[in-house]
Backbone as a printed PyTorch tensor [residue, N CA C, xyz], in Angstrom:
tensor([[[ 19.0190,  -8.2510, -21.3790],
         [ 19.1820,  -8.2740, -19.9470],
         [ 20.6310,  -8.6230, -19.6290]],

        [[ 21.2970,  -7.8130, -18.9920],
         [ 22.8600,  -8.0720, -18.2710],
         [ 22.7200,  -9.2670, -17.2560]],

        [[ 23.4940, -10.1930, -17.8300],
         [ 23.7550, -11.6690, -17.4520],
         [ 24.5470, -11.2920, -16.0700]],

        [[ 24.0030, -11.5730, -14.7300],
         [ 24.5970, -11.9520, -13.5050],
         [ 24.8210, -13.1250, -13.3150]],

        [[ 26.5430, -13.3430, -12.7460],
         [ 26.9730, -14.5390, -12.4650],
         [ 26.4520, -15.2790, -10.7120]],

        [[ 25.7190, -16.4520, -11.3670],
         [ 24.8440, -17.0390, -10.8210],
         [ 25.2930, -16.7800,  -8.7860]],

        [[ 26.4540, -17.0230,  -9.0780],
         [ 27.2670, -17.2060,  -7.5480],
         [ 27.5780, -15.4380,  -6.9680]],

        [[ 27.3970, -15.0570,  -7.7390],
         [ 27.4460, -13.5530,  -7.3490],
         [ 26.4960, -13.2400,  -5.6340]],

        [[ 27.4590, -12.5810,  -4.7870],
         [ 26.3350, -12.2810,  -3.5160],
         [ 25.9640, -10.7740,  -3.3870]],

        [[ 26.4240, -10.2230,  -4.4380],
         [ 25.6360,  -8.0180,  -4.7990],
         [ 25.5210,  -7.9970,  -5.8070]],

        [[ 24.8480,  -7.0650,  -5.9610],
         [ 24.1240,  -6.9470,  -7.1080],
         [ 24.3080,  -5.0110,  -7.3470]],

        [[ 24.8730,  -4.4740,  -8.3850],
         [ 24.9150,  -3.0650,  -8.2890],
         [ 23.1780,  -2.7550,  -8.8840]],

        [[ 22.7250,  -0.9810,  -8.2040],
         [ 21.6970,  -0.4570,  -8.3220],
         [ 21.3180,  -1.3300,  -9.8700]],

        [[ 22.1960,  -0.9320, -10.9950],
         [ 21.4430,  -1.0450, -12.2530],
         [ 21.1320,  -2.6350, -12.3730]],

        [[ 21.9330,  -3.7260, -11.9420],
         [ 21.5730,  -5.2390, -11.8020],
         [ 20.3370,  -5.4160, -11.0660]],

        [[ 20.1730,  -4.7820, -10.2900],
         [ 18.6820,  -4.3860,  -9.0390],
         [ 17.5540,  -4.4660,  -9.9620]],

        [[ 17.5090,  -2.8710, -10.3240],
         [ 16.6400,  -2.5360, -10.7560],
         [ 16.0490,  -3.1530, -12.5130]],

        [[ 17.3300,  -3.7390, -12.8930],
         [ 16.8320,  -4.8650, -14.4960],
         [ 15.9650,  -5.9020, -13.8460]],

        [[ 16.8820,  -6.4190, -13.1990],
         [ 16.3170,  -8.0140, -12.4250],
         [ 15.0210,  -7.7890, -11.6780]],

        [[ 14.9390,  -6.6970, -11.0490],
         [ 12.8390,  -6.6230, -10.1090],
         [ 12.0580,  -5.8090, -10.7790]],

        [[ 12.6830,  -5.4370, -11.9460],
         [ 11.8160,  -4.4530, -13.1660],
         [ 11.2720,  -3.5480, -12.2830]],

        [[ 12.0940,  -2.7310, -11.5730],
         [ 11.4520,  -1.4310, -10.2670],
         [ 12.7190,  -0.4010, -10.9820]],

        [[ 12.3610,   0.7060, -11.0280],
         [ 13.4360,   1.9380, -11.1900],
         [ 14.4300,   1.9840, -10.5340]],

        [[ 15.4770,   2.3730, -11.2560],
         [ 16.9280,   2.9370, -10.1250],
         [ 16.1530,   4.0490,  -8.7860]],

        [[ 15.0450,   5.1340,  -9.2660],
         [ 14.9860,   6.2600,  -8.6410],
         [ 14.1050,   5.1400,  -7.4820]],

        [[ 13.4920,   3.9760,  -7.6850],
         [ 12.4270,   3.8270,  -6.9640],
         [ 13.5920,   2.8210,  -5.8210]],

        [[ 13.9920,   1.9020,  -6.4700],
         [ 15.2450,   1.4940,  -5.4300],
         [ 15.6900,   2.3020,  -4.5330]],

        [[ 15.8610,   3.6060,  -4.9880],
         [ 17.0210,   5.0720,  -4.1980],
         [ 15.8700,   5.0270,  -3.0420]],

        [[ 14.2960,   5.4140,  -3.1040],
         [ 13.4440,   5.9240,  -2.4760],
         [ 13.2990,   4.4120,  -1.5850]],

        [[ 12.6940,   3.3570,  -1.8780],
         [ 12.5760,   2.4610,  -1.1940],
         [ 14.1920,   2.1580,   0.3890]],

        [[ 15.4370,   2.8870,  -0.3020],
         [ 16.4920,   2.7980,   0.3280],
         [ 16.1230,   4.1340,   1.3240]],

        [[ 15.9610,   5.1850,   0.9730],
         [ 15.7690,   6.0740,   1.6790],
         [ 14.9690,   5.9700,   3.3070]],

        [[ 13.8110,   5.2190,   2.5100],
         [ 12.5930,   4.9520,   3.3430],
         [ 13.0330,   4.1030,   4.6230]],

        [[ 14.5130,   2.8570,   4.2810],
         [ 14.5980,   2.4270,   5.3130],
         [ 14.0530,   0.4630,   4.6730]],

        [[ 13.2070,   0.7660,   3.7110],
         [ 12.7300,  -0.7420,   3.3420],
         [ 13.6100,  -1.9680,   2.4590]],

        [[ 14.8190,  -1.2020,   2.2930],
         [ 15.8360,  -1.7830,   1.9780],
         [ 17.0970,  -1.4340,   2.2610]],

        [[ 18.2930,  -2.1630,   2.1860],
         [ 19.7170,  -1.1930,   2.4240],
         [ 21.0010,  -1.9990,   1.6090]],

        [[ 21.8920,  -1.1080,   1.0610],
         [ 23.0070,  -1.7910,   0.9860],
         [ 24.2310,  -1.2320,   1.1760]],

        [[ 25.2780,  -1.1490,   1.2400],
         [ 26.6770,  -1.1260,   1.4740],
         [ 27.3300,  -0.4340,   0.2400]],

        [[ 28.2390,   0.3410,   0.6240],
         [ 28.9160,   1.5210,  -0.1530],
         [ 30.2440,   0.7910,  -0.4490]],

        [[ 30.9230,   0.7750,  -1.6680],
         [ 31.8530,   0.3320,  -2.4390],
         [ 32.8420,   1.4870,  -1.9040]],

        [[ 34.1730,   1.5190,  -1.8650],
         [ 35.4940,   2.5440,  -1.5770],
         [ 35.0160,   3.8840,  -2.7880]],

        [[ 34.5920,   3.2840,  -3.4950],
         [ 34.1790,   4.6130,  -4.9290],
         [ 32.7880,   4.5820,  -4.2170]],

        [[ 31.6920,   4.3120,  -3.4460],
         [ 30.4100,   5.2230,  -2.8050],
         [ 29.8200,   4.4030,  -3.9310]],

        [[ 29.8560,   3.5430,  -4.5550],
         [ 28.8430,   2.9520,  -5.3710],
         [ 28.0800,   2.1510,  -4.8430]],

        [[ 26.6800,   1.7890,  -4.3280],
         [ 25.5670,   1.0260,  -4.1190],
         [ 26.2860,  -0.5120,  -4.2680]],

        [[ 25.7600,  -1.0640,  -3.3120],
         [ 25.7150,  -2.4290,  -3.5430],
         [ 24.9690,  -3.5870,  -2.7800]],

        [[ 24.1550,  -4.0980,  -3.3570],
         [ 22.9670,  -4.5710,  -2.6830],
         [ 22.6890,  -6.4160,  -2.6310]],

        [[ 23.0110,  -6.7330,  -1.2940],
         [ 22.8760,  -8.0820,  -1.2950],
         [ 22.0860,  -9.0880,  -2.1730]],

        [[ 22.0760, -10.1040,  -2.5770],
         [ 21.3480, -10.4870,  -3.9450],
         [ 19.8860, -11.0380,  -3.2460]],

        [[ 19.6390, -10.7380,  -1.7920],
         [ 18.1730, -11.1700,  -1.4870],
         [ 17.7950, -10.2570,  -0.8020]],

        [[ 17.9970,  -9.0430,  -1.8250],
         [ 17.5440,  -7.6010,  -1.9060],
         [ 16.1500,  -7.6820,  -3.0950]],

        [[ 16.7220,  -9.0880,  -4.0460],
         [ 15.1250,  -9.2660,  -4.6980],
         [ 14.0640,  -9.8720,  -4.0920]],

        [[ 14.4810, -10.4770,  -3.1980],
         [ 13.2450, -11.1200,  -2.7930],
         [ 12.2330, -10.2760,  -1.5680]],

        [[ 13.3240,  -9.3120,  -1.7090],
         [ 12.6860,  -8.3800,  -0.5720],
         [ 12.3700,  -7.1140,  -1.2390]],

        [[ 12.4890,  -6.6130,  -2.6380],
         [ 11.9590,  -5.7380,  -2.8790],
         [ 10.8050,  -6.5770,  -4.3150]],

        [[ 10.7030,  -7.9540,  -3.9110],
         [  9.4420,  -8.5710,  -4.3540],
         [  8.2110,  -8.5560,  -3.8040]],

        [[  8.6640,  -8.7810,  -2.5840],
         [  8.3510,  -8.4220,  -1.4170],
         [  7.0500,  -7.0650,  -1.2430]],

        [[  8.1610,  -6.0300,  -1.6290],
         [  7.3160,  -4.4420,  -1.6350],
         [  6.2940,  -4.3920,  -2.4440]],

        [[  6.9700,  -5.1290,  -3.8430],
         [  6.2600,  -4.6840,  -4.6100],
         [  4.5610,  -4.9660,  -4.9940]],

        [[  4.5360,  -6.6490,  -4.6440],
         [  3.2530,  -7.2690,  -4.2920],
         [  2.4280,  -6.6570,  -3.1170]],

        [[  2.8810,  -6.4210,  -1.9090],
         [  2.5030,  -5.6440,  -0.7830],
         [  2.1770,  -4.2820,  -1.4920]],

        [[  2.4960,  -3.4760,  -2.3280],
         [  2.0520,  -2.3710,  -3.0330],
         [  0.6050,  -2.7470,  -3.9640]],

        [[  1.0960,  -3.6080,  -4.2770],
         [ -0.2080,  -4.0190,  -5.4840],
         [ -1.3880,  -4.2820,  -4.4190]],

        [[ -1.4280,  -4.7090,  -3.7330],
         [ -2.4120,  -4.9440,  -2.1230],
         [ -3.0050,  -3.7630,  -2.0610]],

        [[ -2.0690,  -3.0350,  -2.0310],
         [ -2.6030,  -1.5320,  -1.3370],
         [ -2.4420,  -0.9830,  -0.2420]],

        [[ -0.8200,  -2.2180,   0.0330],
         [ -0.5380,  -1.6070,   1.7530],
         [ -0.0660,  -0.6630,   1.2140]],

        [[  0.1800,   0.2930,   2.4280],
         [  0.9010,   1.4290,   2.5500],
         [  2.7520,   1.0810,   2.9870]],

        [[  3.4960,   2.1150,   2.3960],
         [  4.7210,   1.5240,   2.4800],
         [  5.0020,   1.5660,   3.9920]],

        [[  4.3590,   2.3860,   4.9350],
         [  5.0430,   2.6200,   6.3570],
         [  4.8110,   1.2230,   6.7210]],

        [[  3.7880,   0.5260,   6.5490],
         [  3.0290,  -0.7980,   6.7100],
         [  3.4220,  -1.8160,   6.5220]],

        [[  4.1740,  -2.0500,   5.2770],
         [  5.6180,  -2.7600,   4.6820],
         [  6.3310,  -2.8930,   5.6390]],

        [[  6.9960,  -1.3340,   5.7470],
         [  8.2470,  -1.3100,   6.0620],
         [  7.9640,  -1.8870,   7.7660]],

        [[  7.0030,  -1.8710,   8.3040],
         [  7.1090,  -2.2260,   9.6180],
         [  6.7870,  -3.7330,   9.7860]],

        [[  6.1500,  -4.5540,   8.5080],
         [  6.0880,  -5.8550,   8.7950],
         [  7.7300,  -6.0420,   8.7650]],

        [[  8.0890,  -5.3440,   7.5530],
         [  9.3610,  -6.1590,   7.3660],
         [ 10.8350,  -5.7320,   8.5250]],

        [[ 10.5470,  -4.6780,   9.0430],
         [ 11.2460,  -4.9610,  10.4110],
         [ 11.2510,  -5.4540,  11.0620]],

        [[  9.9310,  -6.3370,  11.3040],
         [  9.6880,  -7.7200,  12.3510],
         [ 10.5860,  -8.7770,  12.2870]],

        [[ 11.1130,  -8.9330,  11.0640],
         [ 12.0760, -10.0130,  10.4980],
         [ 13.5580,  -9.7230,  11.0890]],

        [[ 13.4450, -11.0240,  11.3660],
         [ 15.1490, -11.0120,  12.2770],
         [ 16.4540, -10.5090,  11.1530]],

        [[ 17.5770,  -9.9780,  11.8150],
         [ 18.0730,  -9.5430,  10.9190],
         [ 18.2560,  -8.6660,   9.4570]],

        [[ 19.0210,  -9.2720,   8.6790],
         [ 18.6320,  -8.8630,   6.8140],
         [ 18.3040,  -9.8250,   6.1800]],

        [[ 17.2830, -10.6320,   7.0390],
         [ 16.8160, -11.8350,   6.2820],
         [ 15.2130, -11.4580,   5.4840]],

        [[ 15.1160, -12.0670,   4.3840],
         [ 13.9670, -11.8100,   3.5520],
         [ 13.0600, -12.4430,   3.8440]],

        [[ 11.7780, -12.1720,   3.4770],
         [ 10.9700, -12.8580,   3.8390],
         [ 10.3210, -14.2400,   3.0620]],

        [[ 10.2550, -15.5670,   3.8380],
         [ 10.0670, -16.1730,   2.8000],
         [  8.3340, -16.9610,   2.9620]],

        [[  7.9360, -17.9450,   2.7370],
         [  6.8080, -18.4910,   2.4100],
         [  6.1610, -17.7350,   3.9070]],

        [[  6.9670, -18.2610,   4.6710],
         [  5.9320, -18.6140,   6.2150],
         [  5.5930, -17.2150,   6.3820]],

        [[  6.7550, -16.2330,   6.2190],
         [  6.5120, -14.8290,   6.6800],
         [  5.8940, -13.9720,   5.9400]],

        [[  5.6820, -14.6140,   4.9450],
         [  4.3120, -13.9460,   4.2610],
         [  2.8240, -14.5990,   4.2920]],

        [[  2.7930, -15.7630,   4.6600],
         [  1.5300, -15.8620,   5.1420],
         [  1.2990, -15.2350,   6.6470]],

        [[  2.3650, -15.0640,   7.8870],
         [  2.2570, -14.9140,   8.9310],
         [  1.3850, -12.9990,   8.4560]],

        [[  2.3990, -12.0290,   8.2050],
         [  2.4850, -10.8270,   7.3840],
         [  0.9660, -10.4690,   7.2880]],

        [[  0.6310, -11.4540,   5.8330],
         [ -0.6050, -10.8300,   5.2350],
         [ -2.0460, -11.2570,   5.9390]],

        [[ -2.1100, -11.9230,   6.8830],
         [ -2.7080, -12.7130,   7.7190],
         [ -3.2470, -11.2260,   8.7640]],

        [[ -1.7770, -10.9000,   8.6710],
         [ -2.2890,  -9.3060,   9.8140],
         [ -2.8940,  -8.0700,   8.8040]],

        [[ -3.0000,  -8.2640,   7.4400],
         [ -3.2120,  -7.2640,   6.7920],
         [ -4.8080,  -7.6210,   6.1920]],

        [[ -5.2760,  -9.0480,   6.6640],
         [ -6.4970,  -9.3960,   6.1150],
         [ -7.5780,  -8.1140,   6.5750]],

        [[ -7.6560,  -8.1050,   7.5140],
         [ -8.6460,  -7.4170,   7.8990],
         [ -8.8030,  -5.7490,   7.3880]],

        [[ -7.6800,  -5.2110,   7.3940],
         [ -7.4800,  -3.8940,   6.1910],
         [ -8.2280,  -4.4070,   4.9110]],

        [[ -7.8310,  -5.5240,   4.2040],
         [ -8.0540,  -5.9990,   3.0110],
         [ -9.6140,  -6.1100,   2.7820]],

        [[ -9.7530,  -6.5910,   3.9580],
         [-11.3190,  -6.6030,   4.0620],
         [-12.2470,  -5.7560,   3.8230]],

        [[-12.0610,  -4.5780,   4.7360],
         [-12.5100,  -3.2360,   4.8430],
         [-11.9400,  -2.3290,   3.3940]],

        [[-11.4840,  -2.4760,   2.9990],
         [-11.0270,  -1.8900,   1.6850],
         [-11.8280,  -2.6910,   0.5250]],

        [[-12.3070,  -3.7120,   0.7490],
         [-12.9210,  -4.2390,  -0.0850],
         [-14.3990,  -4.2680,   0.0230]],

        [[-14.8840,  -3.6200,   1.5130],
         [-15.9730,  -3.0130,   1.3070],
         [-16.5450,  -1.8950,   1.1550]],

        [[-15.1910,  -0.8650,   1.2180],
         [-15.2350,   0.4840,   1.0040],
         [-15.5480,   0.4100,  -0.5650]],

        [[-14.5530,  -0.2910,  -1.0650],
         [-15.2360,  -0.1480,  -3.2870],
         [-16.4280,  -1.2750,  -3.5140]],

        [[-16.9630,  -1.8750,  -2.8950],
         [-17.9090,  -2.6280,  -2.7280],
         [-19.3410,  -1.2860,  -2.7550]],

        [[-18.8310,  -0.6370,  -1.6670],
         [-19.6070,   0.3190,  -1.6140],
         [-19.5060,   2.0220,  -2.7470]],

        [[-18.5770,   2.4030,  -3.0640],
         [-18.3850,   2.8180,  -3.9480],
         [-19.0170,   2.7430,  -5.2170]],

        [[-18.7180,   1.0750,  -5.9450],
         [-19.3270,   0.5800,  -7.0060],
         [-20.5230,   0.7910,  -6.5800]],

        [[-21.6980,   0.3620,  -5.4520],
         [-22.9050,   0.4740,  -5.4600],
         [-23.6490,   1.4080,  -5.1510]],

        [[-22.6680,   2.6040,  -4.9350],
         [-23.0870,   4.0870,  -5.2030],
         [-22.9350,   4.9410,  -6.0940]],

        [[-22.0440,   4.9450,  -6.8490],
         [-21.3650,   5.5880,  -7.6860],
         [-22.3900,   5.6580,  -8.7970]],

        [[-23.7290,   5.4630,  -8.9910],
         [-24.5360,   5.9280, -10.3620],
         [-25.8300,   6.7450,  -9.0780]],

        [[-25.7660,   7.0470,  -7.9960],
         [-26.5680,   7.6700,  -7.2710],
         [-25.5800,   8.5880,  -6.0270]],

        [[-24.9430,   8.3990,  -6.1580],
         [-24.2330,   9.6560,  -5.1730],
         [-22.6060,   9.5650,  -5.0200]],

        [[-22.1830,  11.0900,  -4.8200],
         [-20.5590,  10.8170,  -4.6740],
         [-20.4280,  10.7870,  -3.6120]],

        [[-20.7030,  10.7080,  -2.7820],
         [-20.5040,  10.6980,  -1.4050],
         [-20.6930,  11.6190,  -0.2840]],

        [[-20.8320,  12.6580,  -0.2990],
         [-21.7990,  13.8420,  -0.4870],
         [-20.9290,  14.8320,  -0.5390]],

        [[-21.0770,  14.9150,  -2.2770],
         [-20.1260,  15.7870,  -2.7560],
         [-20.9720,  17.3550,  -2.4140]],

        [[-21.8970,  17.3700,  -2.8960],
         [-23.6070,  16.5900,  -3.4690],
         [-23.8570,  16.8100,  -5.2010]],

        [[-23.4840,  15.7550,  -5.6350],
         [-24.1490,  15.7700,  -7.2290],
         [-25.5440,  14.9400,  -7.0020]],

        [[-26.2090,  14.2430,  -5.8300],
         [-27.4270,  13.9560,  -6.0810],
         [-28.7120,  14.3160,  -4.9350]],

        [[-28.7210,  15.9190,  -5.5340],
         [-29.5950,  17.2390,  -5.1400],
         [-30.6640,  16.2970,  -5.1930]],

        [[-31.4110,  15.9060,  -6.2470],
         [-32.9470,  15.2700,  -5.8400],
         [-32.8380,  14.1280,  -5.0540]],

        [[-32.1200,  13.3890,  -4.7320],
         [-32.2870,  12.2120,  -3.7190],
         [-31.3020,  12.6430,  -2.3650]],

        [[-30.7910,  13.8940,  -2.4100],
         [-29.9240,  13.6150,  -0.8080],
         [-31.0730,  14.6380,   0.2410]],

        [[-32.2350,  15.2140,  -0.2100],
         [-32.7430,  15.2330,   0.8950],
         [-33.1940,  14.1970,   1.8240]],

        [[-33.2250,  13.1320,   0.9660],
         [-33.1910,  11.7820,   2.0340],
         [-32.3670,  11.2730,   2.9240]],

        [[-31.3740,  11.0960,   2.0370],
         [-30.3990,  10.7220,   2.3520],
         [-29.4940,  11.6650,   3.4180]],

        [[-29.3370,  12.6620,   2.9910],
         [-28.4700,  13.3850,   4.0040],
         [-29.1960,  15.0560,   4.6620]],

        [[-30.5750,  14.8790,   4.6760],
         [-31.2070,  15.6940,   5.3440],
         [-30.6760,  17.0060,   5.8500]],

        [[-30.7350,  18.2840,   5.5980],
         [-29.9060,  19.7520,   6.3860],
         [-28.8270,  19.3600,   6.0280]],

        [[-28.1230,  18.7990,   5.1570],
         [-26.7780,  18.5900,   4.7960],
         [-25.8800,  18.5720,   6.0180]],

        [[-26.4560,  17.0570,   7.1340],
         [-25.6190,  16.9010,   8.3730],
         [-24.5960,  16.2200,   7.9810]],

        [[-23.9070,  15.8610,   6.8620],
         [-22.9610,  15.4440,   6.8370],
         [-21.9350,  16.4390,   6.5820]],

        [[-22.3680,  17.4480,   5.9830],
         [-21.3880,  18.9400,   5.4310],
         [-20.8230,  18.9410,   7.4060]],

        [[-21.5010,  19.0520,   8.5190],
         [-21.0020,  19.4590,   9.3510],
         [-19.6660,  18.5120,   9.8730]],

        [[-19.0330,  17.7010,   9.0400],
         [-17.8960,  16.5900,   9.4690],
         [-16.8290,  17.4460,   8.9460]],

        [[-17.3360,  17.9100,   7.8170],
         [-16.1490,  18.3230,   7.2900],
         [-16.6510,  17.8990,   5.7880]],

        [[-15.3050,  19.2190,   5.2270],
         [-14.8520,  18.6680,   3.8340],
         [-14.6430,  17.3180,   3.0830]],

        [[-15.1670,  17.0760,   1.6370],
         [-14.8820,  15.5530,   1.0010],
         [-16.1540,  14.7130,   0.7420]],

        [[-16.0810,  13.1300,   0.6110],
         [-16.9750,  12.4060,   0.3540],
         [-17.0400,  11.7870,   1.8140]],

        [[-18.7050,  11.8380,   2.3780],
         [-18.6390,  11.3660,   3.7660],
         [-19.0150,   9.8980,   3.5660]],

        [[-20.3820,   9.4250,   2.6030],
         [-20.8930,   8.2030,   2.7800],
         [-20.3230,   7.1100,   2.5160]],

        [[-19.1210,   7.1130,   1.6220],
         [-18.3240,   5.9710,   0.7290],
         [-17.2820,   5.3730,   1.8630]],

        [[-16.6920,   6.7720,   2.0230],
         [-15.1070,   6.2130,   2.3830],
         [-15.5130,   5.6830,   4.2960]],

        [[-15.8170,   4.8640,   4.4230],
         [-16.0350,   3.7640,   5.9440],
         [-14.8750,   4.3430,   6.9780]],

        [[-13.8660,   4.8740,   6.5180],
         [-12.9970,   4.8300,   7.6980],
         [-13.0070,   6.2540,   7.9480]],

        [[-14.0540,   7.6150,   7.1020],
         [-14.3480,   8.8170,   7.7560],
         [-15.4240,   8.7330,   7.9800]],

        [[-16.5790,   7.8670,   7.7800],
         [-17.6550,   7.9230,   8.2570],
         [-17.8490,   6.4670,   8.7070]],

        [[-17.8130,   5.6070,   9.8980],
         [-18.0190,   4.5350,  10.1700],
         [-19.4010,   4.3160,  10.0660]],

        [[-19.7440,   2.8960,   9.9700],
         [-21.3130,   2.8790,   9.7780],
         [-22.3250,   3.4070,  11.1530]],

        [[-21.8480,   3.6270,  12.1880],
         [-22.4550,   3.3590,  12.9110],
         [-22.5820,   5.0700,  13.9150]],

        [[-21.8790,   5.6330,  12.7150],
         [-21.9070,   7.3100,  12.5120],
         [-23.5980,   7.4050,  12.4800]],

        [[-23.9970,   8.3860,  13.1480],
         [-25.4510,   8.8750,  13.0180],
         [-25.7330,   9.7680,  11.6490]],

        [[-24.8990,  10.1880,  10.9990],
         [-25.0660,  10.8900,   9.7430],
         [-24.5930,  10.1810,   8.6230]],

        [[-24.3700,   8.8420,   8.5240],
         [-24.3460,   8.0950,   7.9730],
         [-25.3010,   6.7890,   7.5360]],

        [[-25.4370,   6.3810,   6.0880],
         [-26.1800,   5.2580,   5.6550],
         [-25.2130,   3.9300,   5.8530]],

        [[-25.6800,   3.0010,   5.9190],
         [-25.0060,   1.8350,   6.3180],
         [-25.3330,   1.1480,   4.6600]],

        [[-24.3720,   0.4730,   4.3880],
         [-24.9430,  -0.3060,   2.7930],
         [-25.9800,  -1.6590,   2.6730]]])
């Protein structure tokens, strides 16, 4: 690992991307996106404030979640300035993302407790979806899996089973 001097305040792309173990290409894209930024050297070389890690620590945990990056990127515009986010603003943050978290966790909740009796009505389960999905009224939503995924079929959908 290339030793950065402790007092250092940039960090070039390749110091970035050693130090948050994230790709040069994924740094470029995360920059693109707007969820990070840094400042161009007289030679156009990258250079990225050193609490550019804590903010593309930031992404990266928020990825493992399963936010979506637009979702990220708009908590983290809430933040004053090019300041990172620290303890408070990530409990404030994920506090607004509980309830996604929630619902995503009953969407594979439900998944797992379907998934050895139906795909969702793909239809791989011909002998049990005349029950279940009668004249194949769920084919009329549309294309895909209707019963699993909660946020194309809410429970409270009439062509839908509730778990």
């Amino acid at each position: 690992m290339t030793k950065v001097a402790w007092n250092s305040k940039e960090l070039t792309v390749g110091q970035l991307a050693e130090r948050s173990g994230v790709a040069v290409s994924a740094l470029h894209f995360y920059e693109a996106k707007g969820l990070i930024s840094s400042r161009r050297t007289a030679g156009n070389q990258r250079r990225y404030h050193r609490d550019t890690l804590r903010r593309v620590a930031f992404i990266r945990l928020s990825q493992r979640l399963g936010i979506p990056l637009k979702t990220i990127k708009d908590a983290l515009d809430e933040l004053p300035g090019e300041r990172t986010p620290n303890r408070e603003d990530w409990a404030r943050l994920s506090a607004a993302w509980r309830s996604e978290l929630d619902d995503r966790i009953i969407q594979l909740q439900r998944l797992r407790d379907d998934l050895t009796d139906c795909i969702g009505c793909g239809c791989l389960s011909l002998d049990r979806c005349a029950l279940a999905n009668p004249y194949d009224r769920l084919g009329e939503e549309g294309p895909g899996a209707r019963r699993i995924d909660t946020r194309l079929c809410p429970p409270q959908s009439a062509g839908c089973l509730t778990p």
